[in-house]
VOBA-1610 file (N, C-alpha, C; in pm, whole numbers, padded with zeros to 5 digits, always signed):
BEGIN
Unk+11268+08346+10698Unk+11146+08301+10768Unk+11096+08174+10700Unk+11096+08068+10785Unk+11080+07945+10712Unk+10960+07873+10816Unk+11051+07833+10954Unk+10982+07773+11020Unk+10908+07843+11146Unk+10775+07859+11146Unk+10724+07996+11193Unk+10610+07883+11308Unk+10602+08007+11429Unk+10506+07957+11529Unk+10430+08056+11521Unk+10349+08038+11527Unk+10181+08131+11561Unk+10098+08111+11689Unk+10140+08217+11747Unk+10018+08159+11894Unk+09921+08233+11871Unk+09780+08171+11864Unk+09617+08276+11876Unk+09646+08229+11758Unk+09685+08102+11652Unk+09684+08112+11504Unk+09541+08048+11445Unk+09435+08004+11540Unk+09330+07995+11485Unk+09213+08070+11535Unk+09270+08175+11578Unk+09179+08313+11615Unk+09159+08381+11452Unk+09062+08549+11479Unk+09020+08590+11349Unk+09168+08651+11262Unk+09243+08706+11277Unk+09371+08741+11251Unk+09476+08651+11267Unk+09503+08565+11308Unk+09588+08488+11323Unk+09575+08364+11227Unk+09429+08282+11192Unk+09367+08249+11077Unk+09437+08289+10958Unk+09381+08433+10933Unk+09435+08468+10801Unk+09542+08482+10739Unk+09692+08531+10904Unk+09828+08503+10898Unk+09836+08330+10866Unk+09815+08255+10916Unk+09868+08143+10876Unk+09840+08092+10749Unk+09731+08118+10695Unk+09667+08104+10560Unk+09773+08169+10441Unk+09780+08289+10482Unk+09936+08365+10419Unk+10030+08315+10379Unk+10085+08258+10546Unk+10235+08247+10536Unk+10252+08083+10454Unk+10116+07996+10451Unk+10120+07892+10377Unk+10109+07914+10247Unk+10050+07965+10218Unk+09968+07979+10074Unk+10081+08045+09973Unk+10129+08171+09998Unk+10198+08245+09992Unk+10342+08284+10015Unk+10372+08195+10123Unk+10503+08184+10132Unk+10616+08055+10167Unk+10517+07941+10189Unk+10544+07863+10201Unk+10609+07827+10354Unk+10563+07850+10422Unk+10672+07826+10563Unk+10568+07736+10620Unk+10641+07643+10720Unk+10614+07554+10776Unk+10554+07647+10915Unk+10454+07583+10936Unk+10352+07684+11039Unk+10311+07600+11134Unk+10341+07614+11297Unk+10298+07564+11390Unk+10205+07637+11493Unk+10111+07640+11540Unk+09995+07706+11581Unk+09991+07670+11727Unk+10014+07750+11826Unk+09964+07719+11969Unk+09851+07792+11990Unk+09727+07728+12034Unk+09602+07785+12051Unk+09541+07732+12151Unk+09476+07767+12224Unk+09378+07679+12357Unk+09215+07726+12275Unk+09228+07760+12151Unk+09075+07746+12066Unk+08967+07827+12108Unk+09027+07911+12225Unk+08906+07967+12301Unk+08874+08116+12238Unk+08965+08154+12156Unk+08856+08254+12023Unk+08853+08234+11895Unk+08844+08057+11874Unk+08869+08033+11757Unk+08749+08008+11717Unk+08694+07987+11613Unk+08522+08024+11530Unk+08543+07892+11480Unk+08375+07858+11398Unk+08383+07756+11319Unk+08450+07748+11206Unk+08431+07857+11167Unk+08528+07949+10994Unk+08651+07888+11009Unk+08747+07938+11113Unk+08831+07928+11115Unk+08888+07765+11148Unk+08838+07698+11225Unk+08879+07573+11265Unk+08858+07510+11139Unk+08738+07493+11084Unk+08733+07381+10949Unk+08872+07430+10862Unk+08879+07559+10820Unk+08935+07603+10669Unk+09110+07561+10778Unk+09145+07541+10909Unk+09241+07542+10905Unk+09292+07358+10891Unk+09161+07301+10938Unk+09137+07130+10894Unk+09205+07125+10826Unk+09111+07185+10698Unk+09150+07158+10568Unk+09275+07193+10504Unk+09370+07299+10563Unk+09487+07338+10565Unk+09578+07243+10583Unk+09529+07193+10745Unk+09642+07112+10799Unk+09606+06912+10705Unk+09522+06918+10684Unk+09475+06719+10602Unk+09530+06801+10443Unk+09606+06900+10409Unk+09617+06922+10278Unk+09738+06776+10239Unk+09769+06763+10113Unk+09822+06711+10066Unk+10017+06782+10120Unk+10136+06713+10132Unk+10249+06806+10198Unk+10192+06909+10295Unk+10080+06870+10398Unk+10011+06997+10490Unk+10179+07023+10570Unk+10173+07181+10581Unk+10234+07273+10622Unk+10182+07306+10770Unk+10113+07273+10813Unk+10026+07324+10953Unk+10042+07241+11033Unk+10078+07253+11217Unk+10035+07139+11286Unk+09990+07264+11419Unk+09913+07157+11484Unk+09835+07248+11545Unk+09836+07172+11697Unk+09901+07272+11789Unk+09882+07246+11921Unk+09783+07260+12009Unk+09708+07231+12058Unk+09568+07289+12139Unk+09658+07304+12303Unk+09700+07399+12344Unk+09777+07495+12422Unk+09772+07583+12492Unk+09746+07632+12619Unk+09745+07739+12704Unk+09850+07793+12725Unk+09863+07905+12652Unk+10004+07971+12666Unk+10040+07992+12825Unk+09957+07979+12952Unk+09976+08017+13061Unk+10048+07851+13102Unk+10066+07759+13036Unk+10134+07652+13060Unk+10274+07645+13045Unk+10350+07679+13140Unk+10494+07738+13069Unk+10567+07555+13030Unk+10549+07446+13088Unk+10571+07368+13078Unk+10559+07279+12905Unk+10439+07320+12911Unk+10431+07270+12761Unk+10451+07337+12651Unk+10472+07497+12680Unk+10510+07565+12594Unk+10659+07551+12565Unk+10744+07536+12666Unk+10867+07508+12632Unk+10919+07380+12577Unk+10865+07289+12604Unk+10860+07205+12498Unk+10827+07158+12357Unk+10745+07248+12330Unk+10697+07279+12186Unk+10787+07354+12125Unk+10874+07400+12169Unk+10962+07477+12079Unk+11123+07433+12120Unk+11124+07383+12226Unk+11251+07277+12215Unk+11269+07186+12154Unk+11111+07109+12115Unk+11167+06989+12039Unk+11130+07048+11874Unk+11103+07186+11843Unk+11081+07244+11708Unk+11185+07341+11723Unk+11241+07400+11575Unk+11357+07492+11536Unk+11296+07596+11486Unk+11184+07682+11588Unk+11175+07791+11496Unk+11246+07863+11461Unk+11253+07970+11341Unk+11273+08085+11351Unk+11196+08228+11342Unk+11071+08248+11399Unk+11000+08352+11391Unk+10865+08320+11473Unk+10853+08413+11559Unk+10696+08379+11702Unk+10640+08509+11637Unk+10525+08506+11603Unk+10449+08543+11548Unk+10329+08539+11723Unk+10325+08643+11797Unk+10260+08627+11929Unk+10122+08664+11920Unk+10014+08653+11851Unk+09886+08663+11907Unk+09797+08636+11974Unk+09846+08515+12046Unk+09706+08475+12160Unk+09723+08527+12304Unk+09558+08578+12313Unk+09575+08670+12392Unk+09413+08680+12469Unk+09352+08741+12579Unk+09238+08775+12582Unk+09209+08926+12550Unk+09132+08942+12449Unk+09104+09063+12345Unk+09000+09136+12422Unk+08906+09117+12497Unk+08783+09218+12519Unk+08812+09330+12590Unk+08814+09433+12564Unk+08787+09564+12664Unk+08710+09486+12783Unk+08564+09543+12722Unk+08491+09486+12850Unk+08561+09378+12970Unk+08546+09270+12899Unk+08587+09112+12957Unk+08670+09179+13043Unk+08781+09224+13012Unk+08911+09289+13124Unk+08877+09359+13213Unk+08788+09404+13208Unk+08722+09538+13274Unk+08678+09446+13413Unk+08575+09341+13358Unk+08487+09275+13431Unk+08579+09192+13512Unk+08655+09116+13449Unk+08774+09015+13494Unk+08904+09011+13452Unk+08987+09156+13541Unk+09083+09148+13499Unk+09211+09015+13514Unk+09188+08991+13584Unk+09272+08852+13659Unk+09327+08817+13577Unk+09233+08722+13477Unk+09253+08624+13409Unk+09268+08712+13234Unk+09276+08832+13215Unk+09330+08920+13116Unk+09501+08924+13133Unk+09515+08944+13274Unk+09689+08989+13334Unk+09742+08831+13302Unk+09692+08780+13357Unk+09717+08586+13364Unk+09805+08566+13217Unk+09672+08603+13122Unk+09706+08490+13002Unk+09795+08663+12927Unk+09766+08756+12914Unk+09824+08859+12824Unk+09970+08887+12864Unk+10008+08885+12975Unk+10080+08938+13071Unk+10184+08758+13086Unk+10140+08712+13152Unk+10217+08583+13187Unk+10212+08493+13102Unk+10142+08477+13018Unk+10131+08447+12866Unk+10251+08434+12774Unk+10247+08604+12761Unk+10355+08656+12658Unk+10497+08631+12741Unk+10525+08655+12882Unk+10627+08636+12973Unk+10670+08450+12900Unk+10552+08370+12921Unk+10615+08242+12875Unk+10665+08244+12747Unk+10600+08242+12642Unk+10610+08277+12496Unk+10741+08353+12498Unk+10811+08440+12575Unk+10961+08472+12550Unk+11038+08410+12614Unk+11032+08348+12693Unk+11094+08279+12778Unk+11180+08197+12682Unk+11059+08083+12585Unk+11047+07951+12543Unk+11126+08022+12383Unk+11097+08131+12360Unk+11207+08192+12234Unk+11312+08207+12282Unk+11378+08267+12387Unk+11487+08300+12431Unk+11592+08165+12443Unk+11498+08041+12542Unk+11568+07917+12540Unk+11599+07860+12421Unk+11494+07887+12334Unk+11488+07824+12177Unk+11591+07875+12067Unk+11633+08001+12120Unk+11723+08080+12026Unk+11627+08107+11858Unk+11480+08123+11934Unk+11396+08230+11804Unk+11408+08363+11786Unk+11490+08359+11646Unk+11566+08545+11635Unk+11407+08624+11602Unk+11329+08563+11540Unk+11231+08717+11528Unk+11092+08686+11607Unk+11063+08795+11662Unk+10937+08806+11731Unk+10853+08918+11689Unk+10732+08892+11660Unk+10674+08986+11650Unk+10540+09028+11772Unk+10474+09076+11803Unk+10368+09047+11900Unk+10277+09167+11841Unk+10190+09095+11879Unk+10008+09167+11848Unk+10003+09273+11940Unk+10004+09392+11930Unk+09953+09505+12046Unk+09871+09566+11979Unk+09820+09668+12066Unk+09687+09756+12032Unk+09670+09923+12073Unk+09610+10009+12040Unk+09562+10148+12016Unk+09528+10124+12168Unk+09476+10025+12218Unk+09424+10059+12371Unk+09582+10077+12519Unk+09630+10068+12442Unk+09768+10107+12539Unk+09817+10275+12548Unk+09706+10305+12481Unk+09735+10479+12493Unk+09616+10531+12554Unk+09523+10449+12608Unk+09455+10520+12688Unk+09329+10640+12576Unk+09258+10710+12639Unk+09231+10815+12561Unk+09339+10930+12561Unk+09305+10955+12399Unk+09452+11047+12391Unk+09482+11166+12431Unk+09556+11230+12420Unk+09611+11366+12491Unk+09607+11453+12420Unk+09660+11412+12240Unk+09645+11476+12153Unk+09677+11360+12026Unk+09622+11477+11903Unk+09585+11436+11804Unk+09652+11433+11693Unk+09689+11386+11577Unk+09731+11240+11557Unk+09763+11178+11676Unk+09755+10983+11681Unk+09821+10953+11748Unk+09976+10898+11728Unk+10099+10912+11771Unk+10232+10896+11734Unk+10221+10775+11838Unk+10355+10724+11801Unk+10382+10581+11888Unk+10444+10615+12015Unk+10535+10803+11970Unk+10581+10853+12143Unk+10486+10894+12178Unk+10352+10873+12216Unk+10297+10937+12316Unk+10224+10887+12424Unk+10214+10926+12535Unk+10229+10848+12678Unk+10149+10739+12641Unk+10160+10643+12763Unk+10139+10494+12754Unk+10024+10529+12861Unk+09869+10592+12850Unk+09806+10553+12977Unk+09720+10491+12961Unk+09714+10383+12930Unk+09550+10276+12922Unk+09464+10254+13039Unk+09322+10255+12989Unk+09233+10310+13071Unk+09118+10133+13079Unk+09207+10016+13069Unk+09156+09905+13069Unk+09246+09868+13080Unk+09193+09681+13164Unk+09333+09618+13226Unk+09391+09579+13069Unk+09284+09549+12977Unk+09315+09495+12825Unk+09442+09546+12825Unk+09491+09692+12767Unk+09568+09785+12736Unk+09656+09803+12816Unk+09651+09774+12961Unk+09716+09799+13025Unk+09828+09650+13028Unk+09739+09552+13015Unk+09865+09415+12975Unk+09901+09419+12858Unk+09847+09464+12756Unk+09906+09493+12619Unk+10107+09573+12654Unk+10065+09703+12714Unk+10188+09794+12747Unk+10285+09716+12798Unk+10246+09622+12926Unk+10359+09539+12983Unk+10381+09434+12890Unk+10335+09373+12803Unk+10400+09291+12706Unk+10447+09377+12602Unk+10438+09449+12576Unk+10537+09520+12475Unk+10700+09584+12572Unk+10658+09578+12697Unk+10765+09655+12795Unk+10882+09510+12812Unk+10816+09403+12819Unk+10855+09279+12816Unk+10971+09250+12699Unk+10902+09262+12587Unk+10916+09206+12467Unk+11090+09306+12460Unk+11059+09479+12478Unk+11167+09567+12477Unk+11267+09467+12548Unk+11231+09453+12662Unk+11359+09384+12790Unk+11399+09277+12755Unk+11337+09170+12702Unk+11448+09094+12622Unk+11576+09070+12481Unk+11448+09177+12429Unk+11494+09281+12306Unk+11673+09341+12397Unk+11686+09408+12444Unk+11815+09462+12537Unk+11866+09389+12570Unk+11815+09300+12649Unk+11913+09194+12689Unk+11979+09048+12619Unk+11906+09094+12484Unk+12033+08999+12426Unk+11926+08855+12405Unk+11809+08855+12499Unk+11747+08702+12508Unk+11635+08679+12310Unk+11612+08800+12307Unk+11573+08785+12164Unk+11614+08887+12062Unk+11630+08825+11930Unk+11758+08940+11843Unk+11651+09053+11792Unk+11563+09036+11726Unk+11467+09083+11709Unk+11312+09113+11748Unk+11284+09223+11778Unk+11157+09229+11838Unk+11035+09350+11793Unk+10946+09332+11746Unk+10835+09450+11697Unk+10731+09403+11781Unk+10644+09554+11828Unk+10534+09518+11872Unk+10433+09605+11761Unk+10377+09564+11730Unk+10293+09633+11604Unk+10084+09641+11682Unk+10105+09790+11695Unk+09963+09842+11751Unk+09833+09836+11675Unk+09775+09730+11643Unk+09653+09711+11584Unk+09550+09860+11625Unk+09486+09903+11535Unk+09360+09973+11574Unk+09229+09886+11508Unk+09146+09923+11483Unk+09027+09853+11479Unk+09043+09775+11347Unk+09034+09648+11335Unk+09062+09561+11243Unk+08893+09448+11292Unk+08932+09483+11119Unk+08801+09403+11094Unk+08814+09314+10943Unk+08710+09203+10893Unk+08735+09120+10811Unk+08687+08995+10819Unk+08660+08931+10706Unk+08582+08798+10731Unk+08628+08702+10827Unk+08541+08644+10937Unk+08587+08559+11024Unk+08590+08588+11133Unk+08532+08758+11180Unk+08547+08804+11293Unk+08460+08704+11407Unk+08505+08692+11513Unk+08424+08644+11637Unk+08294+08705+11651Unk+08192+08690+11626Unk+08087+08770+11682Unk+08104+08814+11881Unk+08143+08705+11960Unk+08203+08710+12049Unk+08284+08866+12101Unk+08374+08870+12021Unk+08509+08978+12025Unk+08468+09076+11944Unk+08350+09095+11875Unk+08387+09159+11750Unk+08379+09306+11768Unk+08440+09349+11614Unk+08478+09519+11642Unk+08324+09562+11587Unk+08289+09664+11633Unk+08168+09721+11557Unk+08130+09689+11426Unk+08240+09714+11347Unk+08184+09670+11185Unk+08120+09493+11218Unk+08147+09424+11252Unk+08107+09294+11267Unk+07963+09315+11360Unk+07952+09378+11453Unk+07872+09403+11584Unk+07754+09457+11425Unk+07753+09561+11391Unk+07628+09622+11307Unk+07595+09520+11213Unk+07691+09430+11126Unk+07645+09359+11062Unk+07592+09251+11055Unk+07611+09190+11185Unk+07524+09095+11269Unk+07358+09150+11313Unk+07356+09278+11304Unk+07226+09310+11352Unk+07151+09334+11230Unk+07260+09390+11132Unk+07157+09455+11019Unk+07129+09359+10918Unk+07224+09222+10908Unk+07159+09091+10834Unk+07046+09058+10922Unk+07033+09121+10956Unk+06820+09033+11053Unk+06758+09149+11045Unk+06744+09261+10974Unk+06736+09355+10974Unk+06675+09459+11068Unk+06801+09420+11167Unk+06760+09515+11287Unk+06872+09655+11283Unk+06824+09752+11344Unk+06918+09866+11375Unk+07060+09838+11479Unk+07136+09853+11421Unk+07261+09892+11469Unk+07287+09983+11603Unk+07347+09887+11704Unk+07353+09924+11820Unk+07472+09999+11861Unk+07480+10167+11874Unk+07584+10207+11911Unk+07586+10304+12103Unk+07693+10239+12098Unk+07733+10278+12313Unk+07833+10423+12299Unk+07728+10451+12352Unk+07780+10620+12352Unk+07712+10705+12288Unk+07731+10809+12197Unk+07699+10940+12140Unk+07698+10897+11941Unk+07825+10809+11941Unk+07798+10806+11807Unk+07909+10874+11714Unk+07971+11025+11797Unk+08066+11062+11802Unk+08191+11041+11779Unk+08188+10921+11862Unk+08368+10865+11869Unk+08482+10820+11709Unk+08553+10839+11713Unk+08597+10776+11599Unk+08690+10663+11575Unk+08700+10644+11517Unk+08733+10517+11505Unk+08858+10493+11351Unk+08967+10444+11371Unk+09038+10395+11194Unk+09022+10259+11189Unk+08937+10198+11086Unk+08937+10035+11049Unk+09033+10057+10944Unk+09084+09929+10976Unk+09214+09847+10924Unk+09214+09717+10871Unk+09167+09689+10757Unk+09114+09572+10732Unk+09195+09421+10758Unk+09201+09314+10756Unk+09286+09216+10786Unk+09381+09180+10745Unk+09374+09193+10585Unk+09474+09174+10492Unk+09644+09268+10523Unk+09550+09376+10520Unk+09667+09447+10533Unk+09718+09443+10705Unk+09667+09406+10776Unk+09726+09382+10894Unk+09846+09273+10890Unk+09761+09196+10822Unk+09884+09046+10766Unk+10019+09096+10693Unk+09988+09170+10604Unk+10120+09196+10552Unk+10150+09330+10609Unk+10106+09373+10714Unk+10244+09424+10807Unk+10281+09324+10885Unk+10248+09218+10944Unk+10315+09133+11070Unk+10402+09062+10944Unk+10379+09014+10818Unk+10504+08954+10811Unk+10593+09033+10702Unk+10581+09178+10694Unk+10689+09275+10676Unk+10806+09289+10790Unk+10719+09291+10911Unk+10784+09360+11021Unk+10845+09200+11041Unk+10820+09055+11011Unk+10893+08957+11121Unk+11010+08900+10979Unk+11020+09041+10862Unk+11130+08995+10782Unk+11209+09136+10790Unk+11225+09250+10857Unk+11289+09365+10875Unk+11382+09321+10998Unk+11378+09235+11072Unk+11471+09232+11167Unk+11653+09259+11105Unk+11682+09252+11028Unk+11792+09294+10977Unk+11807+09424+10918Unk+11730+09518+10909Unk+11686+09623+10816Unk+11681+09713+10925Unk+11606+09660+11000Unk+11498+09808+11091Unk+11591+09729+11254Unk+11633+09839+11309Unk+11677+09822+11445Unk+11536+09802+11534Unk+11548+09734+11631Unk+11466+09688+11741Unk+11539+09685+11857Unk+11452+09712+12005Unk+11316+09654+11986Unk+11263+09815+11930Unk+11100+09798+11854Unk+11059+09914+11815Unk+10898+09876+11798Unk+10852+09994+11786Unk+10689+09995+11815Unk+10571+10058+11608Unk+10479+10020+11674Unk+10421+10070+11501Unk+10294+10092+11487Unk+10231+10162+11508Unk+10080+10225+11479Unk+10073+10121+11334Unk+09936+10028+11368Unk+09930+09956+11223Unk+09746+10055+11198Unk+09736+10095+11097Unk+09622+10177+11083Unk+09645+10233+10937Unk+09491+10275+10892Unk+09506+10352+10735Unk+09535+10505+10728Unk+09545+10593+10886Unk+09550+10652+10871Unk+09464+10805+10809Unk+09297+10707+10839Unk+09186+10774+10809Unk+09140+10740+10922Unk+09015+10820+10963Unk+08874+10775+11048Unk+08782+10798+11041Unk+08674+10764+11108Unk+08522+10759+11039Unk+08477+10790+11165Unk+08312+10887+11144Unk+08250+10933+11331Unk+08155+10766+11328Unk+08107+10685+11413Unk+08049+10560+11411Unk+07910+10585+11376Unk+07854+10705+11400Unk+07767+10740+11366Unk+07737+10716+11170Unk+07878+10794+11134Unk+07828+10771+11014Unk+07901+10630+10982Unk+07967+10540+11045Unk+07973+10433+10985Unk+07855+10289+10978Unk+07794+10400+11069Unk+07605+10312+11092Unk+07565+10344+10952Unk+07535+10457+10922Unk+07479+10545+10813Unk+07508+10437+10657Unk+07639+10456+10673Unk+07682+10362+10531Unk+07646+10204+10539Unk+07666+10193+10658Unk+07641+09984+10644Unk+07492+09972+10647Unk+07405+10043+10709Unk+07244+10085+10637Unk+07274+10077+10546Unk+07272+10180+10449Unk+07257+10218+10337Unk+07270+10075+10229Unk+07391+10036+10265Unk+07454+09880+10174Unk+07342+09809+10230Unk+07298+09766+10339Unk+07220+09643+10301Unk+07069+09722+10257Unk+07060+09820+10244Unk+06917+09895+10141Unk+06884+09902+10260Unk+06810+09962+10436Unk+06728+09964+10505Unk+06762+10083+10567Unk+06650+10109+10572Unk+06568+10220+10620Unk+06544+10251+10777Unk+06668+10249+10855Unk+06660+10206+11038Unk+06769+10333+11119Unk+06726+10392+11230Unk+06835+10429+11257Unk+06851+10393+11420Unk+06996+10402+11419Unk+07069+10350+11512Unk+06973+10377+11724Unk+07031+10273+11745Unk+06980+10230+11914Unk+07116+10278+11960Unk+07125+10417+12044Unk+07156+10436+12166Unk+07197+10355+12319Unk+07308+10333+12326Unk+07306+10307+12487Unk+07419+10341+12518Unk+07415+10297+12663Unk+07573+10395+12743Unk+07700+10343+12710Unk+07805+10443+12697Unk+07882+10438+12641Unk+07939+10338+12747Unk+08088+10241+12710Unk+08111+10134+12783Unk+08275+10176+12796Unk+08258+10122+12924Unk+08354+10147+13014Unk+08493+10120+12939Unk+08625+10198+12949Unk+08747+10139+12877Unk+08755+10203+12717Unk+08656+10239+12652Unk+08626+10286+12557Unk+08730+10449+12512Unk+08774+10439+12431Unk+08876+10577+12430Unk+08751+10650+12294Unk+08739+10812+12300Unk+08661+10871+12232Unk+08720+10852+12114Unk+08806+10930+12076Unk+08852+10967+11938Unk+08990+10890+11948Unk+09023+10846+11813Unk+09101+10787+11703Unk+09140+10820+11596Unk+09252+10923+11624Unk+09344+10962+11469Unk+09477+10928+11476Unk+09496+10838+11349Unk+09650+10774+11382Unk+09716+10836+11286Unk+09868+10840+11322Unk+09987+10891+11254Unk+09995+10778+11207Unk+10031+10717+11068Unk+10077+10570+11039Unk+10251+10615+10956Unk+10257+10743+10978Unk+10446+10733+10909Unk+10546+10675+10946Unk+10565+10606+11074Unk+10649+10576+11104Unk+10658+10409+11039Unk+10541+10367+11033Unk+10561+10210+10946Unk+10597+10239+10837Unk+10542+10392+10735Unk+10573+10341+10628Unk+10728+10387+10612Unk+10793+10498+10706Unk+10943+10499+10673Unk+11014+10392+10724Unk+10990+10307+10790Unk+11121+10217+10863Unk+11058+10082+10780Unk+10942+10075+10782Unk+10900+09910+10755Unk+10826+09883+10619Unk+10843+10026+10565Unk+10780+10072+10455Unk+10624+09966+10443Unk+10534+09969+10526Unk+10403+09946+10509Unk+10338+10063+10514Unk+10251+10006+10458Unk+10079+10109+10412Unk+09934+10061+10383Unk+09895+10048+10497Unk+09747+09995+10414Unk+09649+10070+10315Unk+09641+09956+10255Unk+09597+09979+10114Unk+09478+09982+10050Unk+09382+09917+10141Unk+09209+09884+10150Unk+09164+10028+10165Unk+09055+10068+10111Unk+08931+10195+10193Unk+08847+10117+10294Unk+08791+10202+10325Unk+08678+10142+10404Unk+08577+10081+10328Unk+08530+10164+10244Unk+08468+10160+10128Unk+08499+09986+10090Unk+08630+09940+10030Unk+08672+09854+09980Unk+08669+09762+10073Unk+08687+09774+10171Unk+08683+09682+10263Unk+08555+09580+10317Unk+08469+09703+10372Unk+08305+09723+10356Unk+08288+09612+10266Unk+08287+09652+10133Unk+08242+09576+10029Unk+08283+09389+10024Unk+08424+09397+10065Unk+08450+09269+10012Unk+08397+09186+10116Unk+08338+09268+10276Unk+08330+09182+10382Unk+08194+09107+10352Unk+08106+09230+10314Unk+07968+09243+10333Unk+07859+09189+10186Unk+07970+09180+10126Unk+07866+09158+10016Unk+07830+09006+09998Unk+07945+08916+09993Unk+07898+08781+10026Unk+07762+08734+10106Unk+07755+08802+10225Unk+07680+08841+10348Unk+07545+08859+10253Unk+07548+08993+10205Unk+07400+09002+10104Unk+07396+08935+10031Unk+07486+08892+09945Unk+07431+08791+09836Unk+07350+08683+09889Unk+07428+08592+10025Unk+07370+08511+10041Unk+07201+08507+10073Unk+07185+08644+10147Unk+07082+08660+10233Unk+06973+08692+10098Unk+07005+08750+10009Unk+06898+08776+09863Unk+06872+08636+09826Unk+06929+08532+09780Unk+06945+08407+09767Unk+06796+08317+09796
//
């Protein structure tokens, strides 16, 4: 893995992959992004990435739904590794407007293999998600268990991983993982997109109560960013190791009721508030318990953060500043 493309690479996760694979591993990193969930965080620190001294970064501003210019970006570049994250992320948003969810997730990722296949890029990895199982049937969740997503989100997630398989078979790409994000969180989140841990801590730095949709009940496994990163580039250096195409619950393999994850992010910033009620939102799956064995036998990952630890490293900057 040397010369690597990143699509969604100046989104909140995709950011921190490229930051990685520079910092850390040295690979030459090309970024297709159309910027449209990219933050201020992320755009400056990737500036400053790409004006570095030998900068490693170049950065396309790109609509993956452009099959035209996508194939040219990688015809006239030699990757070897697509690193697929750009995507439209909202439950809701999909809910409201699926169209343009199917458009870019769906015909998106269709281009993005296309432009590997012509390119002869042996590893692919792609961003999928916990929302392609729908609410579950049963508990742990395993990677065999039915595919019914209950949002168009999840539901274009499934066909790009169904995608990704079919070229995987047919020979058009050598390697292929789709690796199932569950709730990932970490500095840089979109307030926009963001997962609850970001959603409460936006309310409770102004020190307002924490807004939870639904009962409170539901559960949830956060997965902090880091370790999301070093599964995508475990899994886009196993292509020789681990047969493909193949699938991967990325998760710690714990969960928390949201209720009490209100309880604790109170508590850290010291206030005394309890949580605002409203209706639970559409697309929303109740409960969340993941099996994570199958990454750690084939791809031998494990995340390694608590919540606890996680919590801390997000949030405390956050207070310091605000004591200040």
């Amino acid at each position: 893995m040397n010369n690597v493309v990143v699509t969604g690479g100046s989104g909140f996760i995709g950011y921190h992959l490229v930051k990685e694979l520079v910092a850390t591993f040295g690979c030459n990193v090309t970024i297709i992004d159309d910027l449209s969930n990219a933050n201020a965080m992320s755009v400056k620190n990737l500036n400053i990435l790409s004006a570095a001294p030998n900068a490693k970064v170049t950065l396309f501003k790109e609509d993956i739904r452009n099959s035209t210019a996508i194939s040219d970006i990688f015809r006239r570049n030699k990757f070897d590794t697509c690193f697929h994250l750009a995507a439209k992320i909202s439950v809701s948003e999909s809910v409201a407007k699926p169209k343009e969810t199917i458009e870019v997730n769906v015909n998106g990722t269709f281009n993005i293999l296309e432009a590997c296949a012509a390119a002869s890029v042996h590893n692919f990895v792609f961003a999928s998600t916990a929302a392609v199982y729908g609410e579950p049937k049963h508990l742990p969740i395993i990677e065999d268990h039915s595919l019914e997503p209950s949002s168009p989100y999840g539901a274009s997630k499934a066909a790009g991983e169904a995608l990704l398989s079919s070229y995987v078979h047919n020979g058009k790409v050598k390697n292929g993982f789709a690796l199932r994000f569950f709730n990932v969180y970490g500095e840089g989140q979109s307030p926009q997109y963001a997962g609850v841990i970001t959603s409460f801590a936006a309310r409770l730095s102004q020190g307002l109560p924490p807004i939870i949709y639904g009962d409170g009940l539901q559960t949830r496994d956060f997965v902090f960013v880091d370790d999301i990163v070093k599964a995508l580039i475990i899994a886009a250096n196993s292509g020789s190791k681990v047969k493909s195409p193949d699938v991967f619950n990325l998760a710690t393999g714990y969960s928390i009721q949201i209720n009490e994850l209100a309880r604790v992010m109170t508590r850290v910033y010291e206030l005394d508030l309890e949580p605002i009620y409203r209706q639970a939102r559409e697309g929303d799956i109740k409960y969340a318990v993941v099996d994570t064995r199958k990454a750690l036998e084939k791809l031998g990952f494990r995340a390694t953060t608590t919540i606890e630890s996680g919590l801390q490293q997000l949030l405390k900057p956050i207070i310091t500043q605000k004591q200040a």
